[in-house]
Backbone as JSON Lines, residues from 0, in Angstrom:
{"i":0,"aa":"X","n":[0.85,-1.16,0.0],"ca":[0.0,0.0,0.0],"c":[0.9,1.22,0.0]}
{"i":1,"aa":"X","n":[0.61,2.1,-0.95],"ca":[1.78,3.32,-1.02],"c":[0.76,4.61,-0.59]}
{"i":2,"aa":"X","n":[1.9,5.23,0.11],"ca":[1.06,6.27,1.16],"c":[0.77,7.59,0.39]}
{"i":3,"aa":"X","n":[-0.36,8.17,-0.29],"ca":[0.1,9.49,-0.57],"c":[0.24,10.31,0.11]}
{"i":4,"aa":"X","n":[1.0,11.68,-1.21],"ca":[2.15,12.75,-0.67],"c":[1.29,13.56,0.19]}
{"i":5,"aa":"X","n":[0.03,13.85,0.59],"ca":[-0.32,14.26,1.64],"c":[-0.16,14.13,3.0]}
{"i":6,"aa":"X","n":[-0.02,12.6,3.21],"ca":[0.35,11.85,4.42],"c":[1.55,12.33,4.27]}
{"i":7,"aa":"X","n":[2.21,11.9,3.65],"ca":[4.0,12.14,3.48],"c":[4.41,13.69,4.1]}
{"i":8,"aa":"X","n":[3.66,14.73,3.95],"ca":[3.91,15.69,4.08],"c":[3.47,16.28,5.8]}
{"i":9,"aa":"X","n":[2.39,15.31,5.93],"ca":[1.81,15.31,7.25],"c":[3.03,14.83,8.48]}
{"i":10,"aa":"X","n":[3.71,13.35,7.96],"ca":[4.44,13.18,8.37],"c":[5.89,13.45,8.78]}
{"i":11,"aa":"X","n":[6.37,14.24,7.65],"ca":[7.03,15.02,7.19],"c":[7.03,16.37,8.62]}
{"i":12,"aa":"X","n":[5.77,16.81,8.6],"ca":[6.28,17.83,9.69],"c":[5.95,17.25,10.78]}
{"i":13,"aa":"X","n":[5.28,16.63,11.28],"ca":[5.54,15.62,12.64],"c":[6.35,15.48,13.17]}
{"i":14,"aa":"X","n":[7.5,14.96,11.89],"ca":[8.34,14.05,12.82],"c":[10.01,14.4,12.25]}
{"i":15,"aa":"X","n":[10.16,15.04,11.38],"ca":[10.93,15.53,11.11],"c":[12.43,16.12,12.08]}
{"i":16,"aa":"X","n":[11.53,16.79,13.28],"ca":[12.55,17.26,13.9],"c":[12.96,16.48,14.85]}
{"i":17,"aa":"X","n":[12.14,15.51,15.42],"ca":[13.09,14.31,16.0],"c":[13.98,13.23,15.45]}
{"i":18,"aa":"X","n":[13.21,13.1,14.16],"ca":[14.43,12.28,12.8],"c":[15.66,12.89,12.89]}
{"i":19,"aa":"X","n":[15.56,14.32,12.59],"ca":[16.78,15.39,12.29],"c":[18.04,14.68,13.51]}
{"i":20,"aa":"X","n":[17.37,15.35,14.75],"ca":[18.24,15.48,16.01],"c":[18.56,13.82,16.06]}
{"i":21,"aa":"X","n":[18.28,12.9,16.13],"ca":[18.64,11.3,16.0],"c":[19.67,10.97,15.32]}
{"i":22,"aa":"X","n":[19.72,11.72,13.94],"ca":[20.66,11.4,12.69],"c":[21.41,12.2,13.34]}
{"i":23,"aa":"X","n":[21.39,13.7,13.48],"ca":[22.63,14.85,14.15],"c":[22.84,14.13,15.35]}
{"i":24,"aa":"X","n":[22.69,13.49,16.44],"ca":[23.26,12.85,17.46],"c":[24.42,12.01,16.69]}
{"i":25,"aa":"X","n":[23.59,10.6,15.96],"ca":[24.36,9.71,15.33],"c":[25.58,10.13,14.59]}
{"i":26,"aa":"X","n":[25.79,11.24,13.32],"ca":[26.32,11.49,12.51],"c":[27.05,12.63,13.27]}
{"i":27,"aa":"X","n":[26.87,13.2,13.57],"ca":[27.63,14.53,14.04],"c":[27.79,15.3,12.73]}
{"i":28,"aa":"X","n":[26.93,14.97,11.5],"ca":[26.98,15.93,10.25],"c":[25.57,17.15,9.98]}
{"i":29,"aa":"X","n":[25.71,18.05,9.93],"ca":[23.98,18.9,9.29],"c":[23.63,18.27,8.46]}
{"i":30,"aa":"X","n":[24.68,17.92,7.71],"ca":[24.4,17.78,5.81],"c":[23.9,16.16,5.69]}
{"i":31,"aa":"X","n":[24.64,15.59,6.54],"ca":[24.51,13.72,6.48],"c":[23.29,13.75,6.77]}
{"i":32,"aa":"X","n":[22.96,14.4,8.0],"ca":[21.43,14.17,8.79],"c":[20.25,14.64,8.21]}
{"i":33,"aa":"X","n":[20.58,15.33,7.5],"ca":[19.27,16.07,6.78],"c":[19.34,15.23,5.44]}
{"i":34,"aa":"X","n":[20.27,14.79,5.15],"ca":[20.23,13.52,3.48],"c":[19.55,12.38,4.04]}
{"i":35,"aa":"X","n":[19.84,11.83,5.47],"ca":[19.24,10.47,5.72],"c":[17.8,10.78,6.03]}
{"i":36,"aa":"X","n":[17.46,11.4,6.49],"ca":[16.3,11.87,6.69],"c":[15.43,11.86,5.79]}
{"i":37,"aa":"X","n":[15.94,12.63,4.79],"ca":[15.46,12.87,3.49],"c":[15.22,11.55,2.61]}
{"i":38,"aa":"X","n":[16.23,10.8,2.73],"ca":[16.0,9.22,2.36],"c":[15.27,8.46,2.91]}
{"i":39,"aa":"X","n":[14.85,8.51,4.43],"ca":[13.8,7.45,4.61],"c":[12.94,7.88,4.07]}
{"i":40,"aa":"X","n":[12.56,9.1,4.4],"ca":[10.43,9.95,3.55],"c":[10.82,9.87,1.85]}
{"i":41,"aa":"X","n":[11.95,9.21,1.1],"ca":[11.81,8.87,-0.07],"c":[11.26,7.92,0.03]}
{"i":42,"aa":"X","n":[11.76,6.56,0.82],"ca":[11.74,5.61,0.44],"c":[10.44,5.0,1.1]}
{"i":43,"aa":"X","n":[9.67,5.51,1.99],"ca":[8.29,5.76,2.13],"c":[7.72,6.07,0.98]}
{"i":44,"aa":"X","n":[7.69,7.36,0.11],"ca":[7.07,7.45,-0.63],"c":[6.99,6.62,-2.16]}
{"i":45,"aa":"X","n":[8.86,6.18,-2.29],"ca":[8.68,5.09,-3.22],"c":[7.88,3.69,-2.89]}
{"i":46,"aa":"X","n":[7.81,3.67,-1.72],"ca":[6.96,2.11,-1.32],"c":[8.22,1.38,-0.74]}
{"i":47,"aa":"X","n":[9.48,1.53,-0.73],"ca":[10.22,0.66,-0.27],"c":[9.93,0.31,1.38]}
{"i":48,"aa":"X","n":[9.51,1.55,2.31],"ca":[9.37,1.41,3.07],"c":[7.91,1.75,3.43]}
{"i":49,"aa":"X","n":[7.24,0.14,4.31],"ca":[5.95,0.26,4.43],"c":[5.53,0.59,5.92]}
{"i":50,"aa":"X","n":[4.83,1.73,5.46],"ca":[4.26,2.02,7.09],"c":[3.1,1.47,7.84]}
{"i":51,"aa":"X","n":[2.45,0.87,6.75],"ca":[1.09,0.1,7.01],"c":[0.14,1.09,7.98]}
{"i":52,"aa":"X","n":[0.24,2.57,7.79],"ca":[-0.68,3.21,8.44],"c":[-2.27,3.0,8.33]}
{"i":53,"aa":"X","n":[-2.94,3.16,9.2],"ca":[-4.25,2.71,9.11],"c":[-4.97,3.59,7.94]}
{"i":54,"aa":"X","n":[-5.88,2.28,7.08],"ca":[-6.43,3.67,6.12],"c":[-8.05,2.96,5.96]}
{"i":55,"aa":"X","n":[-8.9,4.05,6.37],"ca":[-10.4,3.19,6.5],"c":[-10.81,2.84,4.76]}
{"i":56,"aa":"X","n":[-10.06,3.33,3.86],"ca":[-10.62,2.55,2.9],"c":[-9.87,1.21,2.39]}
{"i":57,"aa":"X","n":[-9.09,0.75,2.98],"ca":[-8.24,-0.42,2.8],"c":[-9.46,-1.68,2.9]}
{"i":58,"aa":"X","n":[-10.04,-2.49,2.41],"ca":[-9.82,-3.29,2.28],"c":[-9.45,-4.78,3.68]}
{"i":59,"aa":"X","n":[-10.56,-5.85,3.94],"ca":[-9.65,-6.92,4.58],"c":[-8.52,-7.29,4.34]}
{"i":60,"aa":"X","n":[-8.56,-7.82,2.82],"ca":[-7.52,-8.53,1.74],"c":[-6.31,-7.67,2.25]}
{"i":61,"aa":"X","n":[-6.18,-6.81,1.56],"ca":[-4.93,-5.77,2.27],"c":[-4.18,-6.05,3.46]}
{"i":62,"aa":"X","n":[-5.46,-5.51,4.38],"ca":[-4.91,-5.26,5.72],"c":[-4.35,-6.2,6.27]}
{"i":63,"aa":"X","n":[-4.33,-7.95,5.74],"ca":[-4.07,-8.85,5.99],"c":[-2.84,-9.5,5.54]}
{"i":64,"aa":"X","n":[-2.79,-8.91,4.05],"ca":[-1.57,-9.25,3.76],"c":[-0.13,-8.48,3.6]}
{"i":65,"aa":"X","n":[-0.42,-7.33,3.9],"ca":[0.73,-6.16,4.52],"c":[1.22,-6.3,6.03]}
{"i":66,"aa":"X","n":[1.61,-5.84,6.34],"ca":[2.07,-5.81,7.6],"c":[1.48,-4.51,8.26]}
{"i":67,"aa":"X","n":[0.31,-4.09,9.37],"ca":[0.33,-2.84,9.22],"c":[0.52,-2.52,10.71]}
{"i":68,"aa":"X","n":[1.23,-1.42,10.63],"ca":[1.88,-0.4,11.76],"c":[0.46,0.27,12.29]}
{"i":69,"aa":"X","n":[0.43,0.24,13.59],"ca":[-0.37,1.09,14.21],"c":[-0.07,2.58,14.1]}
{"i":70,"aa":"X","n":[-0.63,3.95,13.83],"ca":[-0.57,5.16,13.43],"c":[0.22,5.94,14.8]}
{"i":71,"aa":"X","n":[-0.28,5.2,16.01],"ca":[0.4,6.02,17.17],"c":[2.2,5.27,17.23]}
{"i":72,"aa":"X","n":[2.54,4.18,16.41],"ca":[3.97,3.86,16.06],"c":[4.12,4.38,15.26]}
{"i":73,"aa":"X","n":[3.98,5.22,14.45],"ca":[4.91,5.39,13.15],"c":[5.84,6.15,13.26]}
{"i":74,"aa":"X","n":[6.09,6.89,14.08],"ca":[6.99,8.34,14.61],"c":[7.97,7.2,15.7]}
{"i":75,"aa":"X","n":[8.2,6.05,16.0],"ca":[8.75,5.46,16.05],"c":[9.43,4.78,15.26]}
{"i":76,"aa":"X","n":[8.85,4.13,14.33],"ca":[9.56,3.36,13.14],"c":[10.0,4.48,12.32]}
{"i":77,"aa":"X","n":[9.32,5.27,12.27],"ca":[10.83,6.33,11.01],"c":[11.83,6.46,11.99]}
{"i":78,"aa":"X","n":[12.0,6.71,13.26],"ca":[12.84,6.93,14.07],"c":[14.43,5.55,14.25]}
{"i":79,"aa":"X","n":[13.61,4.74,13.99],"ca":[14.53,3.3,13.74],"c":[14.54,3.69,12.44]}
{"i":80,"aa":"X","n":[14.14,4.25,11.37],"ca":[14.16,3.71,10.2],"c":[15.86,4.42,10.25]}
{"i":81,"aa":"X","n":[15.69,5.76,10.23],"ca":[16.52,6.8,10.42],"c":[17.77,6.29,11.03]}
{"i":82,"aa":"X","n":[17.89,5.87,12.38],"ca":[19.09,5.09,13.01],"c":[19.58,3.87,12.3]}
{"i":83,"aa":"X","n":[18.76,2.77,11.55],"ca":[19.31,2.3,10.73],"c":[20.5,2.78,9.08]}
{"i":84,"aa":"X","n":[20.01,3.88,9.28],"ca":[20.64,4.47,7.42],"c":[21.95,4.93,8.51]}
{"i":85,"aa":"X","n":[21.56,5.86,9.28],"ca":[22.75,6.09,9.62],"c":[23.77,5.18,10.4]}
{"i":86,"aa":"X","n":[23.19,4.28,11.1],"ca":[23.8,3.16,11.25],"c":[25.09,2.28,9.94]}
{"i":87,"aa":"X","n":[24.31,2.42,8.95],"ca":[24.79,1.56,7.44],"c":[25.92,3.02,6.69]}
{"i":88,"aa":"X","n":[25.24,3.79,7.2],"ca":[26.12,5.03,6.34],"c":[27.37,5.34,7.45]}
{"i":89,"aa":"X","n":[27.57,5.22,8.85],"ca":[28.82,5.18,9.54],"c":[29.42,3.79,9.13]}
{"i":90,"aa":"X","n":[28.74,2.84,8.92],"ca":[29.35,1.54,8.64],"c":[30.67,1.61,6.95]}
{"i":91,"aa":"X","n":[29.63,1.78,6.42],"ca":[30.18,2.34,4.93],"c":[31.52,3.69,5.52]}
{"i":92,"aa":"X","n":[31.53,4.36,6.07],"ca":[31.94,5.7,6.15],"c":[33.42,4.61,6.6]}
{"i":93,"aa":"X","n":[33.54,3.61,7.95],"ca":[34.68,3.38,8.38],"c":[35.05,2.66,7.82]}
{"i":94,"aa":"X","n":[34.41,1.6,6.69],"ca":[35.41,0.89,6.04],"c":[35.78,1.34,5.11]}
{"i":95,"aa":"X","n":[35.0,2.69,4.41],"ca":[35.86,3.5,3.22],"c":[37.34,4.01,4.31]}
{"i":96,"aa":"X","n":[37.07,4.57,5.16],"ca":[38.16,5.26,5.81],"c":[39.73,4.14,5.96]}
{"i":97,"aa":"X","n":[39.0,2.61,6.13],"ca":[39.86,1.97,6.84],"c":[41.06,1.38,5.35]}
{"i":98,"aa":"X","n":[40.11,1.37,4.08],"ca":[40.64,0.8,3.04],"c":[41.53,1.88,2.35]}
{"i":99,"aa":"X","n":[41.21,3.43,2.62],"ca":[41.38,4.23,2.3],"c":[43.33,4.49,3.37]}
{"i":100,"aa":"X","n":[42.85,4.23,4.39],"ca":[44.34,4.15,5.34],"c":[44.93,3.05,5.01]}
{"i":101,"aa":"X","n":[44.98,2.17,4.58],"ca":[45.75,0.97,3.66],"c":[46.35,1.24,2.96]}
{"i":102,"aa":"X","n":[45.18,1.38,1.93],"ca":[46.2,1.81,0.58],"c":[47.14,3.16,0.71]}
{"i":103,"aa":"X","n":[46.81,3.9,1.79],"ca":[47.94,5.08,1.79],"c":[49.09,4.41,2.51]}
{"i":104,"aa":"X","n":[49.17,3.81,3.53],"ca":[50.56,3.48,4.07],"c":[50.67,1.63,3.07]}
{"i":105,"aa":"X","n":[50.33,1.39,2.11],"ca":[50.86,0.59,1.15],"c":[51.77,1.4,-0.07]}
{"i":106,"aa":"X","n":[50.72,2.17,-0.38],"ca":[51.62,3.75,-2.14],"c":[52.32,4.42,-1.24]}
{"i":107,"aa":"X","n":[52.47,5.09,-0.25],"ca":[53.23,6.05,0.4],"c":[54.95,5.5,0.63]}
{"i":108,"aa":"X","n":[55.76,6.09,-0.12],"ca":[57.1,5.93,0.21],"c":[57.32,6.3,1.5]}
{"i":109,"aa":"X","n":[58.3,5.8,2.22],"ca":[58.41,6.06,3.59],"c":[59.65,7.09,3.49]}
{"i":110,"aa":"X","n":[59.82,7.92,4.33],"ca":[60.66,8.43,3.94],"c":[62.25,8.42,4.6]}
{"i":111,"aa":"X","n":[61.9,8.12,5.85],"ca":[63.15,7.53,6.68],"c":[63.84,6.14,6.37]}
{"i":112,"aa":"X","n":[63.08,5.25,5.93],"ca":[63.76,3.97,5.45],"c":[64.76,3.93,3.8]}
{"i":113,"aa":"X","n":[63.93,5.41,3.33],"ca":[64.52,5.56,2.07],"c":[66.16,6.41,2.35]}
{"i":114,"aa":"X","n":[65.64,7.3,3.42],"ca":[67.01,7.62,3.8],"c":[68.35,7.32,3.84]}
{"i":115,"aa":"X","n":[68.02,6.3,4.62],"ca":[68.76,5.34,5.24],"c":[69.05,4.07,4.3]}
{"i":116,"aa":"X","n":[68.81,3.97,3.35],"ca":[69.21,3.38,2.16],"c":[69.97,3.75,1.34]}
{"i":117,"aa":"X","n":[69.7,5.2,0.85],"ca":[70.44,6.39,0.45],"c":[71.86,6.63,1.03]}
{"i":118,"aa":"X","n":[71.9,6.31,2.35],"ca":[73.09,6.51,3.27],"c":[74.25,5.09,3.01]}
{"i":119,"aa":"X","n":[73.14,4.2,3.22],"ca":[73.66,2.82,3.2],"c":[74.35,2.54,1.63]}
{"i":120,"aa":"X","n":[73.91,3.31,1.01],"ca":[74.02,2.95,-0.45],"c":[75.47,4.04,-0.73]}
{"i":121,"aa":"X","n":[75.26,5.15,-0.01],"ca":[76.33,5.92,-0.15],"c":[78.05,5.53,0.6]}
{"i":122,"aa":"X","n":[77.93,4.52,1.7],"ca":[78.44,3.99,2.42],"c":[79.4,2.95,1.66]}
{"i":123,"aa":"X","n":[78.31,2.19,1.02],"ca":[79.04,0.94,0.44],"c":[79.95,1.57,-0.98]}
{"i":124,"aa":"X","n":[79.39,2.28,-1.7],"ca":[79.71,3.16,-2.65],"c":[81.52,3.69,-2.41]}
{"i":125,"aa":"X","n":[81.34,4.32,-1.39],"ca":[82.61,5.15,-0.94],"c":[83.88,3.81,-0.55]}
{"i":126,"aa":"X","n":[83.3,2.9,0.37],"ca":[83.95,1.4,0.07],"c":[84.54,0.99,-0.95]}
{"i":127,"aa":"X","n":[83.65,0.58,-1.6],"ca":[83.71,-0.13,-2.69],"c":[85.26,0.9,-3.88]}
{"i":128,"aa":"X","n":[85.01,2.17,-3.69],"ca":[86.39,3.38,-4.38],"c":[87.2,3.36,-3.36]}
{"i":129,"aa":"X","n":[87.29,3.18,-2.06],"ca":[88.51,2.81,-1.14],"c":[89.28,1.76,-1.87]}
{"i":130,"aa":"X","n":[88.5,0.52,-2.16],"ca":[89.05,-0.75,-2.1],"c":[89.44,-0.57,-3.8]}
{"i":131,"aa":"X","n":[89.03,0.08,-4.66],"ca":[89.67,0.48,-5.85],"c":[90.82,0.9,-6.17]}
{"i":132,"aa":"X","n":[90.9,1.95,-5.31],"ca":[92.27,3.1,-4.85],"c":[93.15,2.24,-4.8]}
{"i":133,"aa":"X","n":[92.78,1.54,-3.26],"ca":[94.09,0.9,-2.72],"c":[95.11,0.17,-3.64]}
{"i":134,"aa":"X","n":[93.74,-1.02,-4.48],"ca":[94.1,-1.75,-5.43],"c":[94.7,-1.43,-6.11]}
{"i":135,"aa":"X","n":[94.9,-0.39,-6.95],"ca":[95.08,0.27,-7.63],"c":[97.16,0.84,-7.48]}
{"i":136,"aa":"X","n":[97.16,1.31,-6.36],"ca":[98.16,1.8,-5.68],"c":[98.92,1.04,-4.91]}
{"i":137,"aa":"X","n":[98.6,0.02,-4.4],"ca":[99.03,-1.51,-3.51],"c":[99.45,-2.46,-4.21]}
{"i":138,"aa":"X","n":[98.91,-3.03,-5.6],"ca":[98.82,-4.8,-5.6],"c":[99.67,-4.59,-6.92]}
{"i":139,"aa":"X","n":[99.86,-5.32,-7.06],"ca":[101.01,-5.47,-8.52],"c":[100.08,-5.97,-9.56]}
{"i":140,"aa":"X","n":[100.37,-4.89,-10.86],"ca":[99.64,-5.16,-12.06],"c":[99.06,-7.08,-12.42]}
{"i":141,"aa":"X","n":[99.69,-7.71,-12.29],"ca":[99.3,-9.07,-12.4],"c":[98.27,-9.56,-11.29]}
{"i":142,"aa":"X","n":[98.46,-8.99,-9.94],"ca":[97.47,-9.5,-8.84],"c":[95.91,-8.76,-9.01]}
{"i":143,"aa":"X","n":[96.25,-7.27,-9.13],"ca":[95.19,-6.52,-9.91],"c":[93.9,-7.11,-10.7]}
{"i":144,"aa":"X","n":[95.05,-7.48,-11.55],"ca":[94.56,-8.11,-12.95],"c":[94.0,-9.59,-12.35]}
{"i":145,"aa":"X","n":[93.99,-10.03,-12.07],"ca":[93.78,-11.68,-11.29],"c":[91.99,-11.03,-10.79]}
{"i":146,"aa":"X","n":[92.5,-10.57,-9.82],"ca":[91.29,-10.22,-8.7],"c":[90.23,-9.7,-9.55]}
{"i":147,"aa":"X","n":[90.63,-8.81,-10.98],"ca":[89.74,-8.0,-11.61],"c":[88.78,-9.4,-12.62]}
{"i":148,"aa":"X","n":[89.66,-10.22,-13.12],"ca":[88.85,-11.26,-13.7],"c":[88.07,-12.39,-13.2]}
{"i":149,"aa":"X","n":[88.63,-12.5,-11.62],"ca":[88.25,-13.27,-10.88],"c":[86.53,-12.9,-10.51]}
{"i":150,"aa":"X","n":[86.5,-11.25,-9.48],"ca":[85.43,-11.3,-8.72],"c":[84.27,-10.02,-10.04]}
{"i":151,"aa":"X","n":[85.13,-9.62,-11.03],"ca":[84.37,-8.59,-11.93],"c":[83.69,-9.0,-13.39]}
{"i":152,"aa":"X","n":[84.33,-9.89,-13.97],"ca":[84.2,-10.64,-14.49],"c":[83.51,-12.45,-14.43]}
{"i":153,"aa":"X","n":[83.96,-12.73,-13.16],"ca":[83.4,-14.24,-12.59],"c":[83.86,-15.31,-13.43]}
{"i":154,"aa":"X","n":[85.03,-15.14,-13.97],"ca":[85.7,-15.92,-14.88],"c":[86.19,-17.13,-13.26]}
{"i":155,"aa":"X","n":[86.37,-18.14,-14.03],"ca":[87.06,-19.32,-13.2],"c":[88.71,-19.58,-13.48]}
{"i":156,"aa":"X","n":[89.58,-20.07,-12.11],"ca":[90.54,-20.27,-12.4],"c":[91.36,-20.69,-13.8]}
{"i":157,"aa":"X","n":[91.1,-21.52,-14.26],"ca":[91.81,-21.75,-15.87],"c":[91.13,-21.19,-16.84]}
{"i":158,"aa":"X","n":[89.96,-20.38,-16.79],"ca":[89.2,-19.0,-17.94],"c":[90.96,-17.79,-17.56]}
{"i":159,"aa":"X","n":[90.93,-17.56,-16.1],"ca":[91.79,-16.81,-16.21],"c":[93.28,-16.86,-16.42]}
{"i":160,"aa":"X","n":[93.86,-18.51,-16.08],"ca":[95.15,-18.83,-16.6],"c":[95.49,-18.7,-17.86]}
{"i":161,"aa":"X","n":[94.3,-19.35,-18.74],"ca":[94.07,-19.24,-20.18],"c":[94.22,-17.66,-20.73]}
{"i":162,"aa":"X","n":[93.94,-16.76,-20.16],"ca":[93.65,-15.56,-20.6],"c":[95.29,-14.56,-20.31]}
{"i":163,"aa":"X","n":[95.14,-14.87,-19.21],"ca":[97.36,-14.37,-18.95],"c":[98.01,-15.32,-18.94]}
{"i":164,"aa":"X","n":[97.58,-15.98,-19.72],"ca":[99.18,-17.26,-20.26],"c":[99.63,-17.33,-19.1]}
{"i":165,"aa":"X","n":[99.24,-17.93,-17.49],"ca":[99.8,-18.0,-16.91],"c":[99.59,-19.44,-16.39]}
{"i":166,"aa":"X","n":[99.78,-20.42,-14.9],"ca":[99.21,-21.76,-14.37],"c":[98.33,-21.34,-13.54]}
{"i":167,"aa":"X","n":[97.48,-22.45,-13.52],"ca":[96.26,-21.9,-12.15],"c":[96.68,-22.01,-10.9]}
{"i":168,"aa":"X","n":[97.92,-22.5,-10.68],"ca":[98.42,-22.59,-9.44],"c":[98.98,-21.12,-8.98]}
{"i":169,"aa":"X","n":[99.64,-20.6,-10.55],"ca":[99.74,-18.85,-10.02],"c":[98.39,-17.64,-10.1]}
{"i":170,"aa":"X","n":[97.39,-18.47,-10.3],"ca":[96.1,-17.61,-10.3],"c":[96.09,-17.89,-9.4]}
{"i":171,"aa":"X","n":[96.04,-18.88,-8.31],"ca":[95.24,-19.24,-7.16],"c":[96.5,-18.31,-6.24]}
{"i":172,"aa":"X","n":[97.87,-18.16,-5.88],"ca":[98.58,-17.5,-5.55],"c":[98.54,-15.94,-5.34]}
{"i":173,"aa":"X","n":[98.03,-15.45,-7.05],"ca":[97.76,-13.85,-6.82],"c":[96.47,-13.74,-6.1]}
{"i":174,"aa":"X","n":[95.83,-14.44,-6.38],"ca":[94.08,-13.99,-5.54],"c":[94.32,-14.42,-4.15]}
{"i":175,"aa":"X","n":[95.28,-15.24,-3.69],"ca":[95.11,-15.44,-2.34],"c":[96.08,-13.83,-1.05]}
{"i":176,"aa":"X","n":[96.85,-13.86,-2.11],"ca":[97.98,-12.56,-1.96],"c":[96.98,-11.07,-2.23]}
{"i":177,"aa":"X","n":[96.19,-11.12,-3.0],"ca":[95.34,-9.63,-3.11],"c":[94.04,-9.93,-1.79]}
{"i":178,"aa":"X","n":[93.3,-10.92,-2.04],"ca":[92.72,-11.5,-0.28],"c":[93.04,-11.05,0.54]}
{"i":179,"aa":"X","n":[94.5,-11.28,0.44],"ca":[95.05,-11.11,2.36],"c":[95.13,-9.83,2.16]}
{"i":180,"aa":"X","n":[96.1,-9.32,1.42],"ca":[96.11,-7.7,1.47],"c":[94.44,-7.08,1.56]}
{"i":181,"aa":"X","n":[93.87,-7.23,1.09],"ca":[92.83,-5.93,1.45],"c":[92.1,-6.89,2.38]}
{"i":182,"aa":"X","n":[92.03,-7.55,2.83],"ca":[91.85,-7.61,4.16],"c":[92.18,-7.0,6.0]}
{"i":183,"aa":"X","n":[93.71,-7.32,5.15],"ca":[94.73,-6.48,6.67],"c":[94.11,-4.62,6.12]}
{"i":184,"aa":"X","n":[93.72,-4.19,4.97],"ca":[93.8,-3.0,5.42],"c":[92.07,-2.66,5.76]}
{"i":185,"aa":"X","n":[91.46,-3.65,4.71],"ca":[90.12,-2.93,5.37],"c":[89.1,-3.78,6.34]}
{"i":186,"aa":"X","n":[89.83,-4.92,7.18],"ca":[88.96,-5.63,8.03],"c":[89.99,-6.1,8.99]}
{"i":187,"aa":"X","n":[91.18,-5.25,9.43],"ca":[91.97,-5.52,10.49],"c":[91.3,-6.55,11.7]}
């Protein structure tokens, strides 16, 4: 049974201002509370929501197979109707919020861990041209040369004998001799 907009309007100022203050308790919004509001007396008037108010031209058939609300409840049931929307609309509100705080600390670069990577990266960097230098200035062109095909290249002992016409017994000699040296200087 769909109520007409007379009733609607009847009801409408009835009850309105206790709907209002229910939703403004619930919501703590003007704007939320006056939309939910506004949505239950739609959905009254679309029929979604039945008030089953008493109507003397209804019919047994009807009255029997609706559900009908007594007229001195109805300023109750919009009142639940009302706490329900806003009920479903804080519900909706925290899991947008909660999916919404996810995905920000998931996309959000951090910015201290990047730091500190930056540092770490600058660290090994400055290393890594220590242990160049030294090489460089320390080891004898052949041991150099050993260590450079060995760990830069990843060539294997007789790739690199083969390559300086030398025995793998003197490959295994210079790499053990460039080893020890930059060891004693950079892991005393």
């Amino acid at each position: 049974m769909q109520i007409n907009k007379e009733t609607i309007e009847q009801l409408f100022r009835q009850h309105y201002l206790r709907m209002y203050q229910l939703a403004r308790v619930l919501l703590k919004d003007d704007a939320a509370s006056k939309d939910v509001v506004s949505e239950v007396f739609a959905d009254v008037l679309d029929g979604k929501t039945q008030l089953g108010l008493d109507n003397e031209t209804a019919n047994d058939e009807t009255i029997a197979s609706e559900p009908s609300l007594p007229s001195a409840n109805t300023g109750s049931y919009l009142l639940v109707c009302v706490r329900h929307k806003c009920l479903n609309l804080l519900s909706r509100q925290k899991m947008k919020d909660r999916v919404h705080h996810l995905l920000k600390t998931d996309t959000s670069p951090s910015i201290a861990p990047l730091e500190a990577t930056i540092a770490e990266i600058d660290r090994e960097t400055e290393k890594y041209e220590a242990i160049l230098a030294y090489m460089d200035a320390e080891l004898t062109p052949q041991t150099r040369k050993v260590l450079d095909l060995r760990f830069r290249q990843k060539l294997k002992y007789r790739e690199i004998a083969t390559e300086l016409g030398i025995s793998e017994v003197a490959v295994y000699k210079h790499l053990a001799q460039g080893i020890r040296k930059l060891k004693q200087k950079f892991n005393p």
